[in-house]
One Martini backbone bead per residue (centre of mass of N, CA, C, O) as a GRO file, in nm:
protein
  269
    1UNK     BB    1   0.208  -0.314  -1.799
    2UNK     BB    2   0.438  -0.258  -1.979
    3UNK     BB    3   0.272  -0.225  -2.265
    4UNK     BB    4   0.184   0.021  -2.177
    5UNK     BB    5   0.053   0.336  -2.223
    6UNK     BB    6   0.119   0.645  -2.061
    7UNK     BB    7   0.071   0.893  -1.835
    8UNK     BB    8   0.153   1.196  -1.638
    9UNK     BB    9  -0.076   1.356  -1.393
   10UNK     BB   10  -0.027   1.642  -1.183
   11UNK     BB   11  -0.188   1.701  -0.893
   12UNK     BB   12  -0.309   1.907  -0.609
   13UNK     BB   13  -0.404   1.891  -0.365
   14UNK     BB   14  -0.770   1.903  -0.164
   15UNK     BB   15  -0.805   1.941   0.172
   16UNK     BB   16  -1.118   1.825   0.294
   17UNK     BB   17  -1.067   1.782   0.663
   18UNK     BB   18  -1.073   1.599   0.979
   19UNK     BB   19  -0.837   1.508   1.125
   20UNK     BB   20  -0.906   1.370   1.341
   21UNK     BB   21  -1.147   1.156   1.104
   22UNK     BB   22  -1.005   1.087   0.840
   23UNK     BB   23  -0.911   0.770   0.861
   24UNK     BB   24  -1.240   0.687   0.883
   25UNK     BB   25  -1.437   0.825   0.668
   26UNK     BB   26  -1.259   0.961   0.456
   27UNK     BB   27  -1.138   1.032   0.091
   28UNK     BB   28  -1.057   1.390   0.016
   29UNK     BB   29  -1.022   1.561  -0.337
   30UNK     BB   30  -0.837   1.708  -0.579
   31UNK     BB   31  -0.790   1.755  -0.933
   32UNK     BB   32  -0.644   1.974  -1.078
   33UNK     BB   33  -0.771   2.032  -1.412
   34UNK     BB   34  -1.008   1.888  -1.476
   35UNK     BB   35  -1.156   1.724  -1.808
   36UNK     BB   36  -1.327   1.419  -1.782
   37UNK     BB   37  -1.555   1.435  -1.598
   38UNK     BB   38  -1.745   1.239  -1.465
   39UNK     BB   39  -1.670   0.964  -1.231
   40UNK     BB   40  -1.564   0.659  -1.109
   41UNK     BB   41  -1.415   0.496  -0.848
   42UNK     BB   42  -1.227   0.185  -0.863
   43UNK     BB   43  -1.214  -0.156  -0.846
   44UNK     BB   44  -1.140  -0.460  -0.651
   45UNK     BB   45  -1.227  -0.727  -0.512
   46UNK     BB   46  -1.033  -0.922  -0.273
   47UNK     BB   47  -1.222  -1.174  -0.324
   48UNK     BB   48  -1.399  -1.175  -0.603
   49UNK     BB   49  -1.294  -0.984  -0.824
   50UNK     BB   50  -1.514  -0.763  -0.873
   51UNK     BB   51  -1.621  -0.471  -1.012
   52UNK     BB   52  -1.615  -0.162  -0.790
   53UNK     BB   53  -1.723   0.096  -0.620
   54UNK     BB   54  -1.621   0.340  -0.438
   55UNK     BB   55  -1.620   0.634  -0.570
   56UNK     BB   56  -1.597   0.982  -0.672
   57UNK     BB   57  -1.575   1.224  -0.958
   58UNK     BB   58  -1.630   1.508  -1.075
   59UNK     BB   59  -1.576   1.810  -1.306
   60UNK     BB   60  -1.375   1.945  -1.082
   61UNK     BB   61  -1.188   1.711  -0.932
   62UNK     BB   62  -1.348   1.597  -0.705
   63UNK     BB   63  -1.281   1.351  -0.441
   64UNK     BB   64  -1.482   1.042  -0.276
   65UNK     BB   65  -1.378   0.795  -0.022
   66UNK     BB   66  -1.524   0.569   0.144
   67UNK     BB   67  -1.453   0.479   0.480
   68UNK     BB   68  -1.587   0.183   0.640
   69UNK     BB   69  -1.624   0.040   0.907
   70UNK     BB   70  -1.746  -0.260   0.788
   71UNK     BB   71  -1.559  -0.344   0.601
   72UNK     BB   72  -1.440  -0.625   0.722
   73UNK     BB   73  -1.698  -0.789   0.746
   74UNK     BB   74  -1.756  -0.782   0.461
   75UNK     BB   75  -1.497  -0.947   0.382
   76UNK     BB   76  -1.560  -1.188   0.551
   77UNK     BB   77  -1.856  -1.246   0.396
   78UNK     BB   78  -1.753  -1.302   0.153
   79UNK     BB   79  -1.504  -1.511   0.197
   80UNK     BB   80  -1.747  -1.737   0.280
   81UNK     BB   81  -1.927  -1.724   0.044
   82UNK     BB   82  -1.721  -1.840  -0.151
   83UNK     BB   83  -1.641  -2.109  -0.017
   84UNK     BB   84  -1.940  -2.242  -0.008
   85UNK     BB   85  -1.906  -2.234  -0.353
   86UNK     BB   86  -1.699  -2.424  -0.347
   87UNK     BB   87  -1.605  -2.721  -0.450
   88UNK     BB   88  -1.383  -2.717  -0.249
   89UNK     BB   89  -1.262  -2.705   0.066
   90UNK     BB   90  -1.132  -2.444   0.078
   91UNK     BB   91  -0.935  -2.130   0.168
   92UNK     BB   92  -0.896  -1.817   0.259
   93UNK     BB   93  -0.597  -1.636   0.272
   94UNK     BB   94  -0.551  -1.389   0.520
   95UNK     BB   95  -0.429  -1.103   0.597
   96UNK     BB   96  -0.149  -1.012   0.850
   97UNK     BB   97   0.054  -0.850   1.018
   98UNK     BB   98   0.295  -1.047   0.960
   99UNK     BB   99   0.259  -1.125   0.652
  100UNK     BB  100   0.308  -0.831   0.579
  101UNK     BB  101   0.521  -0.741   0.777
  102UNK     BB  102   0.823  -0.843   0.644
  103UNK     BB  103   1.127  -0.975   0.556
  104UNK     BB  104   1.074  -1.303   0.512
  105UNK     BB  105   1.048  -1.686   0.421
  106UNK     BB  106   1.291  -1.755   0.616
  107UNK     BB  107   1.366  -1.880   0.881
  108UNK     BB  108   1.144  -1.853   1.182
  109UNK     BB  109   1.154  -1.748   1.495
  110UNK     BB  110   0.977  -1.767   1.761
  111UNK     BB  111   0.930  -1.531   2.042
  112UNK     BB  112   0.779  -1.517   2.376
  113UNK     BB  113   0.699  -1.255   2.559
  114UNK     BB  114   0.638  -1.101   2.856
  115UNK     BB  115   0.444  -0.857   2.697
  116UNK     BB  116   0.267  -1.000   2.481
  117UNK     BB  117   0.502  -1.051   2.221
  118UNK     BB  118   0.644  -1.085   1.932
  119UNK     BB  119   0.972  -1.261   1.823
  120UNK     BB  120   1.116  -1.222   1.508
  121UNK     BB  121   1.361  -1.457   1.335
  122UNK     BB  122   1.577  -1.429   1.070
  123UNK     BB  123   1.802  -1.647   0.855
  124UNK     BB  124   1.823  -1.593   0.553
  125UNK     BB  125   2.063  -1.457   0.615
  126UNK     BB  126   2.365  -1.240   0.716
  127UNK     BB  127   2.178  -1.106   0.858
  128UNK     BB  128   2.003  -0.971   1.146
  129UNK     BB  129   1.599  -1.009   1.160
  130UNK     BB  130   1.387  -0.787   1.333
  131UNK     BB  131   1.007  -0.834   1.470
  132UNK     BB  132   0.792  -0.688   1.656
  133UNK     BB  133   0.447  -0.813   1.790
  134UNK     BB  134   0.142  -0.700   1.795
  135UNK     BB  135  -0.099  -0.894   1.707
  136UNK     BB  136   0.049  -1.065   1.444
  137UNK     BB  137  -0.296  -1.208   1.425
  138UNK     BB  138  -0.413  -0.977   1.253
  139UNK     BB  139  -0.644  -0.868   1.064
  140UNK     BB  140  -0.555  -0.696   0.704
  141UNK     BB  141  -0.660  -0.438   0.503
  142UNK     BB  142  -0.631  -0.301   0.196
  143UNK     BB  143  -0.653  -0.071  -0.018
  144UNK     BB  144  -0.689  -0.094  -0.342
  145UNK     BB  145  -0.629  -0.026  -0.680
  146UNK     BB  146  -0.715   0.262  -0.815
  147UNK     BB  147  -0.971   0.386  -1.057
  148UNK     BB  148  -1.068   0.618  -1.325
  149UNK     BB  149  -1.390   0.661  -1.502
  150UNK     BB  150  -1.542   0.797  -1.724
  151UNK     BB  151  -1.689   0.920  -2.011
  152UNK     BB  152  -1.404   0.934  -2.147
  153UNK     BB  153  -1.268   0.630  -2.098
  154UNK     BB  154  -1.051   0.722  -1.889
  155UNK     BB  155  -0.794   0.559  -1.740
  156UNK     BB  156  -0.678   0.606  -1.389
  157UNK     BB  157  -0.475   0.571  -1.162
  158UNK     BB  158  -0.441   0.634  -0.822
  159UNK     BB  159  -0.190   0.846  -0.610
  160UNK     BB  160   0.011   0.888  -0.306
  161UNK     BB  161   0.254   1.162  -0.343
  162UNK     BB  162   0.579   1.309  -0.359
  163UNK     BB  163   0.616   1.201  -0.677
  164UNK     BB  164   0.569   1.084  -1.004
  165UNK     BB  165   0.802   0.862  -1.037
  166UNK     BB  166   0.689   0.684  -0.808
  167UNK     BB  167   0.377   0.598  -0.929
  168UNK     BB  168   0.549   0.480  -1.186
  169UNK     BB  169   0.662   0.260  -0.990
  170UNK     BB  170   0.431   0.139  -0.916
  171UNK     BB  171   0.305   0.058  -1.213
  172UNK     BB  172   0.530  -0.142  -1.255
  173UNK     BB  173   0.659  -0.260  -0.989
  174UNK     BB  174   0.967  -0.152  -0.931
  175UNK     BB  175   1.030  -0.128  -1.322
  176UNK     BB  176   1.170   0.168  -1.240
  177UNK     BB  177   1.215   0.461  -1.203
  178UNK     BB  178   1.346   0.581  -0.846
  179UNK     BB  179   1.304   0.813  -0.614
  180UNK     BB  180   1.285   1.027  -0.347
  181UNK     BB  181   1.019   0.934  -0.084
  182UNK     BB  182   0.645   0.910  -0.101
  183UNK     BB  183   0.350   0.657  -0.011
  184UNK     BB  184   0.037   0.605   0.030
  185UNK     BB  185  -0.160   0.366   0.247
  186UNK     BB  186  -0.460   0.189   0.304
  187UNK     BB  187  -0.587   0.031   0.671
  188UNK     BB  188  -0.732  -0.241   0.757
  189UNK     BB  189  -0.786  -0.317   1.115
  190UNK     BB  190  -0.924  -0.533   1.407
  191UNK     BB  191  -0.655  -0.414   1.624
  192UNK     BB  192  -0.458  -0.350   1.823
  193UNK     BB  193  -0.127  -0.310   1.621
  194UNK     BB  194   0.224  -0.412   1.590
  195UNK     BB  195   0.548  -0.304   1.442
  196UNK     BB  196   0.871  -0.388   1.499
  197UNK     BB  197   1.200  -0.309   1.317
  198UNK     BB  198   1.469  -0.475   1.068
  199UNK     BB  199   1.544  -0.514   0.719
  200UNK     BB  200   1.865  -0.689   0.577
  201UNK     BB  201   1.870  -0.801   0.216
  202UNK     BB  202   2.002  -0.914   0.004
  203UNK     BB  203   2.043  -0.786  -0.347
  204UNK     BB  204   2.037  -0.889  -0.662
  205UNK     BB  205   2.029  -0.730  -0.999
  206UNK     BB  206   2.165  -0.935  -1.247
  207UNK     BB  207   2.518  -0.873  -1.246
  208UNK     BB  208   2.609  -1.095  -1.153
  209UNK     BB  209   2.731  -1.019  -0.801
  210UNK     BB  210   2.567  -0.770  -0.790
  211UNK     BB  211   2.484  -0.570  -0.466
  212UNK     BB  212   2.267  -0.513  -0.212
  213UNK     BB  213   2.100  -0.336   0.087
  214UNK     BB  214   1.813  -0.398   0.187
  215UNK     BB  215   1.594  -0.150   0.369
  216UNK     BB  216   1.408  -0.189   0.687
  217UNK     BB  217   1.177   0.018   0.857
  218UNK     BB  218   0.964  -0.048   1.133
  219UNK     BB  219   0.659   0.166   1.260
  220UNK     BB  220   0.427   0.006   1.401
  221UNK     BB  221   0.097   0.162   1.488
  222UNK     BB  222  -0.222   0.050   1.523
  223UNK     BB  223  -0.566   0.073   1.490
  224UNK     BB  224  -0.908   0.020   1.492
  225UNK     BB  225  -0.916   0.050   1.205
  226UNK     BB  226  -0.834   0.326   0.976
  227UNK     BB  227  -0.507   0.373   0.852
  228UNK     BB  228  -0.181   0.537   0.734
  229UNK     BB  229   0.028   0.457   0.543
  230UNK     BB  230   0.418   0.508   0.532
  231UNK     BB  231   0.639   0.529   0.260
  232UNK     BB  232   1.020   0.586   0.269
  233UNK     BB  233   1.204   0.679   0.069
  234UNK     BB  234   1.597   0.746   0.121
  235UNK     BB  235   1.745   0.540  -0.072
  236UNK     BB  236   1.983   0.466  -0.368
  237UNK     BB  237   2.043   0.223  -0.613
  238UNK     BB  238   2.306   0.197  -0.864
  239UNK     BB  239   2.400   0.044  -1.118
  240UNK     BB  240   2.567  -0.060  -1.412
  241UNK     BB  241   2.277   0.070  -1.589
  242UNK     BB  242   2.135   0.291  -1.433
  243UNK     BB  243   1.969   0.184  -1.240
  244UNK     BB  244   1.698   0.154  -0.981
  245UNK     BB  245   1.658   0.144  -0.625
  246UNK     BB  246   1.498   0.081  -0.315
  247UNK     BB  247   1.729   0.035  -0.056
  248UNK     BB  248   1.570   0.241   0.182
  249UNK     BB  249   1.255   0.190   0.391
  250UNK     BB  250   0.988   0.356   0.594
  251UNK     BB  251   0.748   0.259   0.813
  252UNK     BB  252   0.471   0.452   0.891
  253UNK     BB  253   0.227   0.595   1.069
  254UNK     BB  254  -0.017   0.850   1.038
  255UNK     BB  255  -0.279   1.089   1.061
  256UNK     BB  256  -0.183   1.277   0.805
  257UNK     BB  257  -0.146   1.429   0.531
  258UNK     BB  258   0.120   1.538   0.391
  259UNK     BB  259   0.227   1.831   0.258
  260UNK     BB  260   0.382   1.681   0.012
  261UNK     BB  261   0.147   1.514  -0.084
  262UNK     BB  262   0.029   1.404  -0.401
  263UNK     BB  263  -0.221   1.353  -0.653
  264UNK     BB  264  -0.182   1.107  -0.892
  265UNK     BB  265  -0.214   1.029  -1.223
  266UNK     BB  266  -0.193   0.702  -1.453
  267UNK     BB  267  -0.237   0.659  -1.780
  268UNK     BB  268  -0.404   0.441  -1.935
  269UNK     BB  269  -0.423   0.155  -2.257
   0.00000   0.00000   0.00000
């Protein structure tokens, strides 16, 4: 998406919701000043990569989407019809607790406690960096990236960030300015899961020898059925060309959203 010219919209939520069963029925939201008229709220489906509708957004800028109880059900069973239309034997390959928040994927040493949780230990760096999990073979799903659609062919990325620079960095893939704040994302998991640790790996700019301490602080409890997933960036590196990176970060389920959080869309074509 590099080349893709962009322009950034930021708009205030209009949270109108039950805190109790916010994160299991629907997120709904406006965005004020909105001029593009009615249209669908889009993604690609996970497993299909089909084009489909997720919600919509009226001409006042209201929108809702709706999140799905038997969602994981249904990506199960598209899983399967998928596998068995294939030519080959494979198998689609579905995200884990363990899998989604992980520090690295080198030397995991795995330690099952009397507790029935599991601590895993990374060694592939000079950090000791452990992550104990609770059913961290339970599988997980996030809501892709959303995309607003309307009657004016305008396409614009929809996140929930407390910064519009955030956005725009999620936009690039973290290949552009990062400010501290934080961004959320929504989570279907099939049973309750725990995740707690500290991931510290050493993380080089391309800049000579010159790195940073990349720092993940993990702390989630997570219920059966969709969670709010909170990443809040504490910390800012700045390398020797004035580039910037998200040195330190925060992971953890919020129950509502944060009151500093807006809904910003990134318009792309």
């Amino acid at each position: 998406m590099k080349s893709l010219k962009y322009s950034i919209a930021v708009f205030v939520i209009g949270m109108l919701f039950n805190i109790g069963s916010y994160a299991q029925n629907s997120i709904i939201g406006t965005l004020e000043n909105y001029t593009n008229n009615e249209g669908l709220i889009m993604s690609y489906d996970l497993i299909t990569r089909d084009r489909i509708s997720y919600g919509t957004i009226d001409n006042e800028g209201e929108f809702t989407i709706p999140l799905k109880e038997d969602y994981l059900e249904m990506m199960l069973k598209k899983a399967k019809e998928v596998e068995e239309k294939a030519l080959s034997n494979g198998k689609i390959s579905l995200n884990t607790m363990a899998s989604t928040f992980i520090c690295d994927f080198n030397n995991e040493n795995i330690e099952y406690l009397d507790d029935g949780t599991e601590k895993v230990t990374y060694t592939g760096s000079n950090k000791k960096n452990e992550i104990i999990y609770k059913n961290g073979e339970a599988i997980i799903m996030r809501i892709p990236d959303l995309f607003i659609t309307d009657k004016n062919k305008v396409s614009s990325i929809l996140y929930a960030v407390s910064d519009p620079e955030i956005a725009n960095w999620l936009f690039y893939y973290g290949d552009n300015i990062i400010v501290k704040g934080s961004y959320l994302q929504w989570f279907f998991v099939e049973g309750e899961v725990s995740a707690i640790g500290v991931c510290v790996i050493p993380t080089y700019t391309g800049n000579n020898e010159e790195n940073y301490m990349n720092v993940t602080n993990i702390n989630l409890k997570l219920q059966k059925g969709w969670n709010i997933i909170k990443y809040n960036i504490t910390e800012i590196f700045t390398d020797v060309n004035n580039k910037t990176y998200a040195s330190k970060t925060e992971i953890s389920n919020v129950t509502e959203i944060p009151n500093d959080v807006k809904w910003v869309k990134v318009i792309y074509q």
